[in-house]
MOPAC internal coordinates of N, CA, C and O (Angstrom, degrees):
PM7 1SCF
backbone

  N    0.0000 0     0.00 0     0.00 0    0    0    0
  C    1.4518 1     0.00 0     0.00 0    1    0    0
  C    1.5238 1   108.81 1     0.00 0    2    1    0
  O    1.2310 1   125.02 1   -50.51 1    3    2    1
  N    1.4474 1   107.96 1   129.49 1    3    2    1
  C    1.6448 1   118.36 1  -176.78 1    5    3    2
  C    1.4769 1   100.90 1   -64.22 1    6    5    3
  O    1.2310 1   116.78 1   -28.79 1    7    6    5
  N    1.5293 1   123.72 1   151.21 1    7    6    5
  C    1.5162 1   112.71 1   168.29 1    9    7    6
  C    1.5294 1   133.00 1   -80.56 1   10    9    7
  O    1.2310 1   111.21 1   -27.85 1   11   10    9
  N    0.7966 1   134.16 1   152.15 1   11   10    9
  C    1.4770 1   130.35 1  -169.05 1   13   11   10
  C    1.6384 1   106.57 1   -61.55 1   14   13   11
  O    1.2310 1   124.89 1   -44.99 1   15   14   13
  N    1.3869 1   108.21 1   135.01 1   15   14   13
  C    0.8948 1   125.43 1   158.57 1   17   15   14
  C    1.8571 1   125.80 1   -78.43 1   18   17   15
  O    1.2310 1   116.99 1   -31.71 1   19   18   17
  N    1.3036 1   123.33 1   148.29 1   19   18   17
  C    1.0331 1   102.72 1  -172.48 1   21   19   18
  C    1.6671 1   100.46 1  -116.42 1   22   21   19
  O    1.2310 1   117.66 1   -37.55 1   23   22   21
  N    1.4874 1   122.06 1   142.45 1   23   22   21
  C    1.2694 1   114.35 1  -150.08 1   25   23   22
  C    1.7661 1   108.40 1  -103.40 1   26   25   23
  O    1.2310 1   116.57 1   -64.51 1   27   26   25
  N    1.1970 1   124.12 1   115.49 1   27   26   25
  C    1.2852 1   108.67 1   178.11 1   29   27   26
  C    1.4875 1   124.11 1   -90.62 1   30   29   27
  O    1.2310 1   127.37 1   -35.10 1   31   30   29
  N    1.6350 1   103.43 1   144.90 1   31   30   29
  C    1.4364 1   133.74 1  -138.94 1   33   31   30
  C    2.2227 1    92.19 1   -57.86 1   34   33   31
  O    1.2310 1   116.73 1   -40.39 1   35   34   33
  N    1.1479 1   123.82 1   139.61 1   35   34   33
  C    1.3324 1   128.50 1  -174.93 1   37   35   34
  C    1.6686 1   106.50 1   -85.22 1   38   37   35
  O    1.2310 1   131.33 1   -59.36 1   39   38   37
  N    1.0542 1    95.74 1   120.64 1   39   38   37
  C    1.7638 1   121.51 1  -172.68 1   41   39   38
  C    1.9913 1    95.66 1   -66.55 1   42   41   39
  O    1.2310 1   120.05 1   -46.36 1   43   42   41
  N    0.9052 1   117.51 1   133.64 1   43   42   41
  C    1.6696 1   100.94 1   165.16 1   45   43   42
  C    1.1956 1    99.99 1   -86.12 1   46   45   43
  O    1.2310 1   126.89 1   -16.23 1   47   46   45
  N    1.2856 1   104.35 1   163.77 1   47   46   45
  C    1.5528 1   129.52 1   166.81 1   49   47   46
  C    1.7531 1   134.24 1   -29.53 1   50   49   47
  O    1.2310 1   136.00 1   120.65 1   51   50   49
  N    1.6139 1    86.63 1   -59.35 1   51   50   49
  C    1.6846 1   112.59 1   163.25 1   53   51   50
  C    1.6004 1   100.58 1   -69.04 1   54   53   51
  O    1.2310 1   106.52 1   120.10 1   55   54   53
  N    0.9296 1   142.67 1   -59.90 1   55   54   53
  C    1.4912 1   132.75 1  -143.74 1   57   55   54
  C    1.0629 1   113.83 1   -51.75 1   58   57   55
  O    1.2310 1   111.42 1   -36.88 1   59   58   57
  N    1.8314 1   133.77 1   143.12 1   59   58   57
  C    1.2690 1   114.40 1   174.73 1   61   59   58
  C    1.4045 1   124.85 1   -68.80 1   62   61   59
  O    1.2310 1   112.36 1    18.07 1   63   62   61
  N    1.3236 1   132.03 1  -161.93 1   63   62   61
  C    1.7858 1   118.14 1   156.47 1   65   63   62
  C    1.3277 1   125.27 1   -82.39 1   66   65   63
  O    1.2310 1   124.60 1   138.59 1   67   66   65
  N    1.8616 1   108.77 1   -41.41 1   67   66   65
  C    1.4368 1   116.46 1   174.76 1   69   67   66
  C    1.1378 1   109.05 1   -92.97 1   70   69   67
  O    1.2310 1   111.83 1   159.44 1   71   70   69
  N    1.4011 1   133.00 1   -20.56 1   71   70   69
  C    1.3270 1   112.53 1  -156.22 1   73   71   70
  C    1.7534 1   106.66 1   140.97 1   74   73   71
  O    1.2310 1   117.69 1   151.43 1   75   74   73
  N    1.2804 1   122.00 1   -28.57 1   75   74   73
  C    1.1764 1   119.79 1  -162.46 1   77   75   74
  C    1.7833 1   103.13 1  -166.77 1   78   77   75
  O    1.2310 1   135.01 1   -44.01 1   79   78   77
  N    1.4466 1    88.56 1   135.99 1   79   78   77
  C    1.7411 1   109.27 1  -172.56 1   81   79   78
  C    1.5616 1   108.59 1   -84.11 1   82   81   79
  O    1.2310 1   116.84 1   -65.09 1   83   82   81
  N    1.3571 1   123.62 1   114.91 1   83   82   81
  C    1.6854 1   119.10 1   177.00 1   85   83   82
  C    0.9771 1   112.97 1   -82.74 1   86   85   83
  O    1.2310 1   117.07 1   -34.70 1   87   86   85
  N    1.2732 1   123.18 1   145.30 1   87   86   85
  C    1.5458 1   145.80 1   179.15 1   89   87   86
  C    1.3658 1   120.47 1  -123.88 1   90   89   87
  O    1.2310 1   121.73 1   -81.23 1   91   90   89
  N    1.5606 1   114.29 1    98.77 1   91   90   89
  C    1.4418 1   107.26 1  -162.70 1   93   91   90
  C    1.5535 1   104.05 1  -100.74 1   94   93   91
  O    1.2310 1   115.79 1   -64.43 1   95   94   93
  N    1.1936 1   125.59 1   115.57 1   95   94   93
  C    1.3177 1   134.13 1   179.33 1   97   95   94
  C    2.1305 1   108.74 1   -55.82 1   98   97   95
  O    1.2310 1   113.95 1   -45.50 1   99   98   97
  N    1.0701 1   129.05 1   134.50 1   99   98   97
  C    1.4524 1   136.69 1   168.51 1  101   99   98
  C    1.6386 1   100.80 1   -43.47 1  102  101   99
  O    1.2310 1   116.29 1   161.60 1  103  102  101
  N    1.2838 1   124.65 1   -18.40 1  103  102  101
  C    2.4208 1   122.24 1   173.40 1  105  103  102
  C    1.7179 1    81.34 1   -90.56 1  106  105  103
  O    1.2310 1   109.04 1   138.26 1  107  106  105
  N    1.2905 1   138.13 1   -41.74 1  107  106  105
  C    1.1112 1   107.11 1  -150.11 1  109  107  106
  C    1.7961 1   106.25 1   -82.78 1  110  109  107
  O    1.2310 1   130.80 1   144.41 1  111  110  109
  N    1.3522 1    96.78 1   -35.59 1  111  110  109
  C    1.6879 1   100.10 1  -168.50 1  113  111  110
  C    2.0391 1    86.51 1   -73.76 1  114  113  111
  O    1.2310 1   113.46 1   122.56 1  115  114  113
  N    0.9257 1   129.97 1   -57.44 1  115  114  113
  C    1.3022 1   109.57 1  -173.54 1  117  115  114
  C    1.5376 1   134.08 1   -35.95 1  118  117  115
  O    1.2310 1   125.30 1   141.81 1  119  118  117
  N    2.0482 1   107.42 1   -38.19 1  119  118  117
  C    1.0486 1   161.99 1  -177.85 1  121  119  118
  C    1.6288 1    73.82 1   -54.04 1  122  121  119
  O    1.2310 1   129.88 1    88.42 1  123  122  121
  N    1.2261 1    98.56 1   -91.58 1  123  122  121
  C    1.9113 1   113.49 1  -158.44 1  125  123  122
  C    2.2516 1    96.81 1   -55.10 1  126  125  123
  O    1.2310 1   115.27 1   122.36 1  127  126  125
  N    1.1465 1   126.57 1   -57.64 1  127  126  125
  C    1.1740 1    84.51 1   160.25 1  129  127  126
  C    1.0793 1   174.49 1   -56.35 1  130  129  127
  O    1.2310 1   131.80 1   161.35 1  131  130  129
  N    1.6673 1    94.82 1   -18.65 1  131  130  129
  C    1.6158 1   101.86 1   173.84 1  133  131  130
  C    1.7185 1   110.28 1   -94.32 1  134  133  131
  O    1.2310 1   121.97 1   179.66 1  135  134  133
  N    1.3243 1   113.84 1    -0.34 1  135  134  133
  C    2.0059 1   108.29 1   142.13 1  137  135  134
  C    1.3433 1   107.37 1   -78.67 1  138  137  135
  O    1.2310 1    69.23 1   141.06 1  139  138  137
  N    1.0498 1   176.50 1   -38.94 1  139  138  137
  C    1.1923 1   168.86 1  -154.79 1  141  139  138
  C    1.6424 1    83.07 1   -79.27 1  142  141  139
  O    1.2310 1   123.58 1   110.94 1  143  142  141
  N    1.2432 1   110.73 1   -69.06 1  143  142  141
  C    1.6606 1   102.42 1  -160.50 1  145  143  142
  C    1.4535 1   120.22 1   -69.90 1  146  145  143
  O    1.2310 1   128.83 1  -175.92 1  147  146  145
  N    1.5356 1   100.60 1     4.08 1  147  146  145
  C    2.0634 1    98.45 1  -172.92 1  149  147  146
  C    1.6267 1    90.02 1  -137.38 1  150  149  147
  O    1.2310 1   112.55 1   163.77 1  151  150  149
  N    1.3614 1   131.67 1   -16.23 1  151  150  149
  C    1.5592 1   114.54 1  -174.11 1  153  151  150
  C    1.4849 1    97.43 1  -158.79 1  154  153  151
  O    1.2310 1   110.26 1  -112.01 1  155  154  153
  N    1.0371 1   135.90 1    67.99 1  155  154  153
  C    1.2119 1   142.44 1  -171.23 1  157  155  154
  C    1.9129 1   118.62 1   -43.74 1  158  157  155
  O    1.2310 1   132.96 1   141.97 1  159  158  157
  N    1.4872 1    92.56 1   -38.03 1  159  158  157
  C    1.6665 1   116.30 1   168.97 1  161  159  158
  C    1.9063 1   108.25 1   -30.98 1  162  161  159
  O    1.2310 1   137.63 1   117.14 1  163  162  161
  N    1.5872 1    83.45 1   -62.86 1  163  162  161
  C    1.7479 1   105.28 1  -163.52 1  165  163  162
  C    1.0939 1   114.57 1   -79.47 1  166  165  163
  O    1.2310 1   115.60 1   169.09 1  167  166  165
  N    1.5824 1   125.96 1   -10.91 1  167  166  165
  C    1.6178 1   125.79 1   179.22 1  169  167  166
  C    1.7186 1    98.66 1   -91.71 1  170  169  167
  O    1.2310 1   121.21 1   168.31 1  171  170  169
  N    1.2531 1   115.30 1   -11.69 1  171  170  169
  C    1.7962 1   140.04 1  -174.78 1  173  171  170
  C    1.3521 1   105.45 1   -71.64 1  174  173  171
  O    1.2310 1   114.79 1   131.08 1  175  174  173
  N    1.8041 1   127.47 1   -48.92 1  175  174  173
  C    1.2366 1   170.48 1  -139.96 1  177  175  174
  C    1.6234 1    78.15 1  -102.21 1  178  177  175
  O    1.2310 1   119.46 1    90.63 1  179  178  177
  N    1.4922 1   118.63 1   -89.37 1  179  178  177
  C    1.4147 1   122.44 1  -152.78 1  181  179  178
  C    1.6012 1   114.52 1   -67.47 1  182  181  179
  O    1.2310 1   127.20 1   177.12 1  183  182  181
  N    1.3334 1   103.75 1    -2.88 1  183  182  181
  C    1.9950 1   102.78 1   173.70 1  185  183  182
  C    1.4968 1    94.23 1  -103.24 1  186  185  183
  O    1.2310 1   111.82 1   153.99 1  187  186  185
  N    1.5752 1   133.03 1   -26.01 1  187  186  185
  C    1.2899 1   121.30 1   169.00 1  189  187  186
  C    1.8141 1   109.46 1   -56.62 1  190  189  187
  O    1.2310 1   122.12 1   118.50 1  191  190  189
  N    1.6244 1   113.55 1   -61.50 1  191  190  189
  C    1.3198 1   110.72 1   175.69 1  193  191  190
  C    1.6354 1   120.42 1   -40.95 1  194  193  191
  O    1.2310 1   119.56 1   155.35 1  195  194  193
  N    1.0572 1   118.44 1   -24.65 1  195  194  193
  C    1.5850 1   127.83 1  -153.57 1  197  195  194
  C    1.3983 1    83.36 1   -98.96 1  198  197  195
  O    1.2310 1   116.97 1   121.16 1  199  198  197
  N    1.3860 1   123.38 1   -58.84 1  199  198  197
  C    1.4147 1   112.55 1   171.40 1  201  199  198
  C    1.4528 1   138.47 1   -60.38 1  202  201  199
  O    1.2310 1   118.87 1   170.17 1  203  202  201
  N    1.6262 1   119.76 1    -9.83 1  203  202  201
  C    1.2819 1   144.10 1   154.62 1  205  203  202
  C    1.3349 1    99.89 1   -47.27 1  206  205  203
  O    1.2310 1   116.96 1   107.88 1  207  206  205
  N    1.2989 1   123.38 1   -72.12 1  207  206  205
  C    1.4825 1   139.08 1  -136.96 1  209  207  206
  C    1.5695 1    89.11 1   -88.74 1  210  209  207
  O    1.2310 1   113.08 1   130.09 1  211  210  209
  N    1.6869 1   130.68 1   -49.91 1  211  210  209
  C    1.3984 1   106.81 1   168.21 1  213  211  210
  C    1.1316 1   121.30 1   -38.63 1  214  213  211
  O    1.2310 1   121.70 1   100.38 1  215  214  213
  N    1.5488 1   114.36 1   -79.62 1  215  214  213
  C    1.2003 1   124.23 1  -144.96 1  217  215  214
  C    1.6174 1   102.37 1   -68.76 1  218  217  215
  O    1.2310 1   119.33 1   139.97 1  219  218  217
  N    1.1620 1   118.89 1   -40.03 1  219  218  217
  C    1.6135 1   105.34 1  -174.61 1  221  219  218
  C    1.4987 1   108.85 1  -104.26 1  222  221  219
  O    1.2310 1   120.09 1    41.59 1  223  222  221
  N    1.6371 1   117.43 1  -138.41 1  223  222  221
  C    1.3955 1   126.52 1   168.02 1  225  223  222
  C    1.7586 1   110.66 1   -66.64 1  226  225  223
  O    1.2310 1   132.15 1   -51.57 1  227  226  225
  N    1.3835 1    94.15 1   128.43 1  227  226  225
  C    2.0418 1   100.45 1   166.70 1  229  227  226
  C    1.6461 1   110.91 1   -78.37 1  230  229  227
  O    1.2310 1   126.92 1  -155.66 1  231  230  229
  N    1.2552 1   104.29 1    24.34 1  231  230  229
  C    1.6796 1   107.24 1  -163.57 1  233  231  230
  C    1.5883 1   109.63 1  -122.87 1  234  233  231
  O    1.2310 1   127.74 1   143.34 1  235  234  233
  N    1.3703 1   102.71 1   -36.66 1  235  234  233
  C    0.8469 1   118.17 1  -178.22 1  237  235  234
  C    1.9180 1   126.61 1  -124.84 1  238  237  235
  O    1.2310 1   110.36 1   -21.72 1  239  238  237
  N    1.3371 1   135.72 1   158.28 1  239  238  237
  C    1.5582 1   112.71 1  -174.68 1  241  239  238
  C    1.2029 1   105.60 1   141.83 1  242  241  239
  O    1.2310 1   123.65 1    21.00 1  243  242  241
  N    1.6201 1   110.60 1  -159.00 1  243  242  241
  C    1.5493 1   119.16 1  -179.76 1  245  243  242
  C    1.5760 1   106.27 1   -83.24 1  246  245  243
  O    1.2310 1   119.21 1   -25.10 1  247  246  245
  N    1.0464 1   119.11 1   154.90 1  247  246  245
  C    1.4475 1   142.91 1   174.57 1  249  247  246
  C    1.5454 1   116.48 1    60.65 1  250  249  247
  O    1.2310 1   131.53 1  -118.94 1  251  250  249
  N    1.4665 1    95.35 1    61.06 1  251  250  249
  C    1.7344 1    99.80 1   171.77 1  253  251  250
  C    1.3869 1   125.05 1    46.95 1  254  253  251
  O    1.2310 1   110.97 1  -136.32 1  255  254  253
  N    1.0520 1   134.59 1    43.68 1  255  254  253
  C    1.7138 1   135.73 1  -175.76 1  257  255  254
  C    1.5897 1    97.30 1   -66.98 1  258  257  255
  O    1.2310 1   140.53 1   -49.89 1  259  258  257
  N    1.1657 1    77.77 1   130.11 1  259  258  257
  C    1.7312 1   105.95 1  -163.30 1  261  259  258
  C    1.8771 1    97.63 1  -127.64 1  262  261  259
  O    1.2310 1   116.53 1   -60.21 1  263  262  261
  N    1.0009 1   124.20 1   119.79 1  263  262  261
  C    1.3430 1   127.38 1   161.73 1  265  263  262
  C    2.1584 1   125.49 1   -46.52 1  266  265  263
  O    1.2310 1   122.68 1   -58.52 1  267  266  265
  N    1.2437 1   112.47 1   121.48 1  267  266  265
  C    1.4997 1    81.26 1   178.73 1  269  267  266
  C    1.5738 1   127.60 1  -123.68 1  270  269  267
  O    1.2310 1   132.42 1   -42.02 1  271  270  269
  N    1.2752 1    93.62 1   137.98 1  271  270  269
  C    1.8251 1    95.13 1  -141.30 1  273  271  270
  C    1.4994 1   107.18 1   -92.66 1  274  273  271
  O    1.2310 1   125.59 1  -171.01 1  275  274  273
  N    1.1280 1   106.87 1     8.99 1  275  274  273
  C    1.8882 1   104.13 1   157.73 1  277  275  274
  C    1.5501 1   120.73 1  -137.20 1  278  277  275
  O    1.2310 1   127.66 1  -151.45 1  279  278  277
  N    1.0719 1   102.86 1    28.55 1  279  278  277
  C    1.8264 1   111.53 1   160.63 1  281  279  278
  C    1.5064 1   122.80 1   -94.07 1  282  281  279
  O    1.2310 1   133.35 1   121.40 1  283  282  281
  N    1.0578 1    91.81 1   -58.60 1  283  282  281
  C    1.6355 1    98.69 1  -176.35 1  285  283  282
  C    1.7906 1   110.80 1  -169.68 1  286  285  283
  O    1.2310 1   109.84 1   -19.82 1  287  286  285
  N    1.2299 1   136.67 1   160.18 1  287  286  285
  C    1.4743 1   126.34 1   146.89 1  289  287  286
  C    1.0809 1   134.25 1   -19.22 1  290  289  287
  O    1.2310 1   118.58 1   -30.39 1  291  290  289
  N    1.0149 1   120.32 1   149.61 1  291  290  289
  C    1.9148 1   108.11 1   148.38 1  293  291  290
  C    1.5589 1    93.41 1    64.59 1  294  293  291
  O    1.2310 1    98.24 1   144.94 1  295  294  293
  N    1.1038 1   156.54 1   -35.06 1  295  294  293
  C    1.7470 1   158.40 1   177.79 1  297  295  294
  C    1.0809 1   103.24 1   -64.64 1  298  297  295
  O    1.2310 1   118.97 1   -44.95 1  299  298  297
  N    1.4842 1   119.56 1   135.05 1  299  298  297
  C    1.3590 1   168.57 1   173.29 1  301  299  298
  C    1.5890 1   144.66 1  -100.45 1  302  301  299
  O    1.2310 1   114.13 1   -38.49 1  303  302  301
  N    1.1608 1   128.72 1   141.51 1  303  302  301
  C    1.3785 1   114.85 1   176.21 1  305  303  302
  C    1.5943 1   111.19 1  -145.43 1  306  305  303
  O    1.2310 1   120.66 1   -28.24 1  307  306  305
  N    1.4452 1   116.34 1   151.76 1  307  306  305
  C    1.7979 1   111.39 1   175.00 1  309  307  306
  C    1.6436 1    91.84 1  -136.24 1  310  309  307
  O    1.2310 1   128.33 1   -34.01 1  311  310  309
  N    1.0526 1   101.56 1   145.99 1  311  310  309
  C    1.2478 1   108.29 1   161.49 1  313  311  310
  C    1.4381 1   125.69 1   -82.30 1  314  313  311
  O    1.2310 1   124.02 1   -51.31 1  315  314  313
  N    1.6385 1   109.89 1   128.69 1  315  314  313
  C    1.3601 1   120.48 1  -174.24 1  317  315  314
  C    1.8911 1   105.18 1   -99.53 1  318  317  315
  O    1.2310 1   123.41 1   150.50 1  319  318  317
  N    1.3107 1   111.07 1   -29.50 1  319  318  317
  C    1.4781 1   118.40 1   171.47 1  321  319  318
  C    1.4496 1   113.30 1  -179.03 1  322  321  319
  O    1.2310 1   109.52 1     1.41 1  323  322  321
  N    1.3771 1   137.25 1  -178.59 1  323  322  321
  C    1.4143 1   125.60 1  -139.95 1  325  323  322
  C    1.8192 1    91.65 1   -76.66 1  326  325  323
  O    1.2310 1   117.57 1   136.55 1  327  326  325
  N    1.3928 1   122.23 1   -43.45 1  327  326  325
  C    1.0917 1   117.81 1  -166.50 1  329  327  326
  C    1.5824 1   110.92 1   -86.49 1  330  329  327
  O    1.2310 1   119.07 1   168.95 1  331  330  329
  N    1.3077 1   119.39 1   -11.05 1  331  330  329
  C    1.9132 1   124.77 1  -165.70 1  333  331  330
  C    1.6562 1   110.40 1  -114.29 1  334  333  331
  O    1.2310 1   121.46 1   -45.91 1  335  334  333
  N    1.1586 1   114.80 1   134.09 1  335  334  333
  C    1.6611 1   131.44 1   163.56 1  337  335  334
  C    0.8839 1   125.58 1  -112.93 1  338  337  335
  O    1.2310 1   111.85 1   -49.08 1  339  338  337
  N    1.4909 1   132.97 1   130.92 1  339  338  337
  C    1.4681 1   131.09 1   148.12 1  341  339  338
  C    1.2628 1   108.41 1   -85.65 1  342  341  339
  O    1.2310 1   139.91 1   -56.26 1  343  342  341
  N    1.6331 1    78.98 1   123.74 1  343  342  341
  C    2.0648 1    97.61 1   170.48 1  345  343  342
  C    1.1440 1   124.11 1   -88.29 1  346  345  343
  O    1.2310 1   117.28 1   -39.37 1  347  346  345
  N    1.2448 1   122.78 1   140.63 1  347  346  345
  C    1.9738 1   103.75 1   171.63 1  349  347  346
  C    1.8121 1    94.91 1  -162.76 1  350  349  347
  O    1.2310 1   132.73 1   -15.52 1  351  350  349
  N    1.0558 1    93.01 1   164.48 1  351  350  349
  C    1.7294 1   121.58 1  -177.08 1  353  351  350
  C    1.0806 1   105.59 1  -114.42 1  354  353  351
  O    1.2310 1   119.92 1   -61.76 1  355  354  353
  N    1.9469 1   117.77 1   118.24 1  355  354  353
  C    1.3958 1    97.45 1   168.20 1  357  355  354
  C    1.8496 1   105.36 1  -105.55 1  358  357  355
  O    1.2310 1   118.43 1   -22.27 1  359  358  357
  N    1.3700 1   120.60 1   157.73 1  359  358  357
  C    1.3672 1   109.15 1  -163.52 1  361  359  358
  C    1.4128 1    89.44 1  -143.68 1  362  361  359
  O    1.2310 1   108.77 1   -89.09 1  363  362  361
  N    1.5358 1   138.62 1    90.91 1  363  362  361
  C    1.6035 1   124.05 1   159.72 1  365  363  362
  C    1.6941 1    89.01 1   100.88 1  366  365  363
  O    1.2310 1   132.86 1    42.92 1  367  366  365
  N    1.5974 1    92.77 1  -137.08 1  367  366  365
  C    1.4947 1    93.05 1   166.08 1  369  367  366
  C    1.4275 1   116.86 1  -113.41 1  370  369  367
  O    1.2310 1   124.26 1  -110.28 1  371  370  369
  N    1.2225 1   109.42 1    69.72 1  371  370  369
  C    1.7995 1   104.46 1  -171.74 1  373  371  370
  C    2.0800 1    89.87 1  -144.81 1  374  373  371
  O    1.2310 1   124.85 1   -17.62 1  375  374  373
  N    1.1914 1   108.29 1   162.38 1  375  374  373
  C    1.7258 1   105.31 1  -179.87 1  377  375  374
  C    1.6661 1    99.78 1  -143.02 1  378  377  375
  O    1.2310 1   120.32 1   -97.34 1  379  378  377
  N    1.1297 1   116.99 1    82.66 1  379  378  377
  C    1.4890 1   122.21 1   176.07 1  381  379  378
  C    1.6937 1   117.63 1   -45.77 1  382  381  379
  O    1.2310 1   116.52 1   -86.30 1  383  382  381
  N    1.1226 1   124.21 1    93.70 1  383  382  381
  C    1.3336 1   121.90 1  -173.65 1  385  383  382
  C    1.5441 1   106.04 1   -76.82 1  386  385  383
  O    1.2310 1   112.61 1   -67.28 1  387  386  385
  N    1.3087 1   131.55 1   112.72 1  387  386  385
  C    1.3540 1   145.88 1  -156.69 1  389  387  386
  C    1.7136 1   110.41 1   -79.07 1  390  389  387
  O    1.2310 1   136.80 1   107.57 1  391  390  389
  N    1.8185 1    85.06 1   -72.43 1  391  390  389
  C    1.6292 1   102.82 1  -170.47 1  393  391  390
  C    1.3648 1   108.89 1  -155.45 1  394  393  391
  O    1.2310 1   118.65 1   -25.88 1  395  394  393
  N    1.3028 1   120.18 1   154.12 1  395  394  393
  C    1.6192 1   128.08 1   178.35 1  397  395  394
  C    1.8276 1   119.96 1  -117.03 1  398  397  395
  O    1.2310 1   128.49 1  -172.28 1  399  398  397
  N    1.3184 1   101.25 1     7.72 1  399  398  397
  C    1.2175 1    87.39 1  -158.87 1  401  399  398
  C    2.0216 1    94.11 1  -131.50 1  402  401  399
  O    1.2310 1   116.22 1   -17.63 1  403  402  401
  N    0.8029 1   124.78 1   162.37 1  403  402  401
  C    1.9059 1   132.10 1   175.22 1  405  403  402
  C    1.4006 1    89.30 1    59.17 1  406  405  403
  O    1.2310 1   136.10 1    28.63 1  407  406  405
  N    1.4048 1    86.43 1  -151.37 1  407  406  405
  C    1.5234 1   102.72 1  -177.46 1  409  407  406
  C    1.6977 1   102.79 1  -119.28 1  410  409  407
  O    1.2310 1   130.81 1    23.37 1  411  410  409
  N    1.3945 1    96.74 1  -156.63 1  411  410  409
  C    1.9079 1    98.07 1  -152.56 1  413  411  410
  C    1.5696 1   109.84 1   -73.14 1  414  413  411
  O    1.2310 1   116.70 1   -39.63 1  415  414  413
  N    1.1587 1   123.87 1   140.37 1  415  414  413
  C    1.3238 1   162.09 1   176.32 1  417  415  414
  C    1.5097 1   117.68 1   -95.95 1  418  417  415
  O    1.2310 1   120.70 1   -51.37 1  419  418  417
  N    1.4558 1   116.27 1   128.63 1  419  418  417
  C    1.8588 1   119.13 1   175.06 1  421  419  418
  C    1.2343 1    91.29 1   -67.93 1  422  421  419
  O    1.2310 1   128.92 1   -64.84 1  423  422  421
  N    0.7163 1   100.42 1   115.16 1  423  422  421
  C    2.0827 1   117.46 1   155.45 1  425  423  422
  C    1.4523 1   117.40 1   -70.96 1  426  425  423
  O    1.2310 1   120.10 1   180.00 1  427  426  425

């Protein structure tokens, strides 16, 4: 007799992987290409942050997440370098990635 296998539990379809569904806004993916094409380092930096904020707390983590209190609710910021932010919204289980580049923007 073969030994038992032990069966791991079935993910649904919808579910995210970490915890939370990303939403990359058309400023942010533009945002993240034009670091790839001028500082490759810092667009390196901003998929680590993005991967902070999946996998664990969007509240807490790398690059100072700071709440921001005249954009909107639920909006966020980390620092990418003294002059750059990633913005994002977290809403339920989804994290709207806004913008990567200046500082904060009306959403």
């Amino acid at each position: 007799m073969s030994p038992k296998r032990k069966n791991k539990p079935e993910q649904a379809e919808n579910d995210p992987i970490h915890g939370y569904f990303p939403v990359f806004s058309p400023d942010f993916k533009e945002d993240l290409a034009w670091w790839y094409r001028n500082e490759p380092k810092k667009g390196n930096k901003i998929l680590d942050l993005v991967a902070d904020i999946l996998d664990g707390d969007p509240f807490t983590g790398l690059g100072k997440p700071e709440p921001l209190k005249y954009i909107a609710v639920d909006t966020w910021s980390r620092r990418i370098d003294l002059e750059h932010r990633l913005v994002y919204k977290v809403t339920g289980n989804k994290v709207y990635f806004l913008q990567a580049r200046y500082h904060y923007q009306s959403s």
